[in-house]
C-alpha positions, 0 to 999 in steps of 0.5 A: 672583545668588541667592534671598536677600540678608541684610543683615547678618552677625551674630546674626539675619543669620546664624540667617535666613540659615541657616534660608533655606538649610535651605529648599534657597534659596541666600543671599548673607550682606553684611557690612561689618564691626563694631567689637566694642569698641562692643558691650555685652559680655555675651549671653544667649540664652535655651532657646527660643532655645538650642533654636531654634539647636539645630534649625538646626544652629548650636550648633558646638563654639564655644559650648563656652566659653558660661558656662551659666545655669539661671535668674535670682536677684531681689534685691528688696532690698540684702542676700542673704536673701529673694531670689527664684529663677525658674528656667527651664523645662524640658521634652522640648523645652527644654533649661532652659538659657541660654547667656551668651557675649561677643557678638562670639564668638556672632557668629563661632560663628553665622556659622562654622555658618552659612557650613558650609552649601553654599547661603550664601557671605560678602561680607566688607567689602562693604555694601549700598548701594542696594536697587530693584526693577523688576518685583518683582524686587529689585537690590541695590547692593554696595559696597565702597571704590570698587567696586560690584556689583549682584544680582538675588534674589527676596528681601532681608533687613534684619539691619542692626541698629535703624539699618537702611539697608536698611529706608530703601531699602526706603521703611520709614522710622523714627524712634529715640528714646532711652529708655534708656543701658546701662553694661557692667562685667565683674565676676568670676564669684566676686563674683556671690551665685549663680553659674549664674545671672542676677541682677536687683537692684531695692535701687536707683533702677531694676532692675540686670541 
């Protein structure tokens, strides 16, 4: 039995699991496991959000690799001249500076930090199943192949990702509707007109990012 139960191991599951922790409440993270090859690839986490990381204790040697972006390049048109730049802020409490990595290794780099804390631990492979709560005091159900396990905690985390089973158990209930399909290529860093930054072209049926 624990405090928390987060639902879900990647970005946000990671980041509250770690922000509950540094409240001194001990946090079991459940994650099933992803397919990374169904991701978009690339991620962008903006200076708040770097900065946000920072306080957490979350930027471990692992984002090292993170390409670095200053700010973003508007090209209102199909050529390179009358561009518009739009820098990010910087300040004492904002580094001005985003960090772009491949989702998967923000992932593992948030989840490695998190998982250094003493208060959290890892049900890798295991997924929630069932969430109910007699008395205000929420069981969770595990599962795993056949296996299942319950535990008590006082709170429960829905990191599960827009399709959340956990909200449904939670009688949240949703309805998604798609507005919107997203095509990823990667495209070398040479072939980009502004390097260190993120482009935005609008020369075309809607924005390009």
């Amino acid at each position: 039995d624990v405090d928390v139960v987060v639902a879900g191991g990647d970005v946000a599951g990671s980041t509250a699991a770690a922000a509950l922790a540094a409240l001194n409440w001990s946090v079991l993270i459940v994650k099933p496991g992803q397919h990374p090859e169904r991701r978009l690839a690339g991620e962008l986490i903006h200076p708040a959000g770097v900065a946000g990381l920072e306080t957490l204790g979350l930027l471990s040697s692992d984002f090292q690799a993170a390409v670095r972006l200053h700010g973003f390049t508007v090209f209102p048109t199909a050529c390179e001249t009358g561009c518009i730049d739009l820098p990010y802020l910087s300040g004492a409490d904002r580094p001005g500076v985003a960090l772009s990595m491949d989702h998967s290794a923000i992932g593992k780099a948030l989840l490695g930090a998190t998982l250094a804390h003493p208060r959290v631990t890892l049900a890798q492979g295991w997924r929630v199943g069932g969430l109910h709560a007699p008395d205000d005091a929420p069981i969770v159900t595990l599962r795993r192949n056949a296996v299942t396990e319950t535990v008590t905690c006082r709170l429960v985390v829905a990191a599960d990702g827009a399709a959340s089973a956990v909200r449904g158990y939670a009688g949240l209930h949703h309805r998604r509707i798609r507005t919107a399909v997203l095509t990823g290529y990667r495209i070398p860093a040479e072939a980009l007109p502004r390097p260190g930054r993120g482009h935005v072209f609008t020369a075309c049926a809607g924005p390009v990012l």
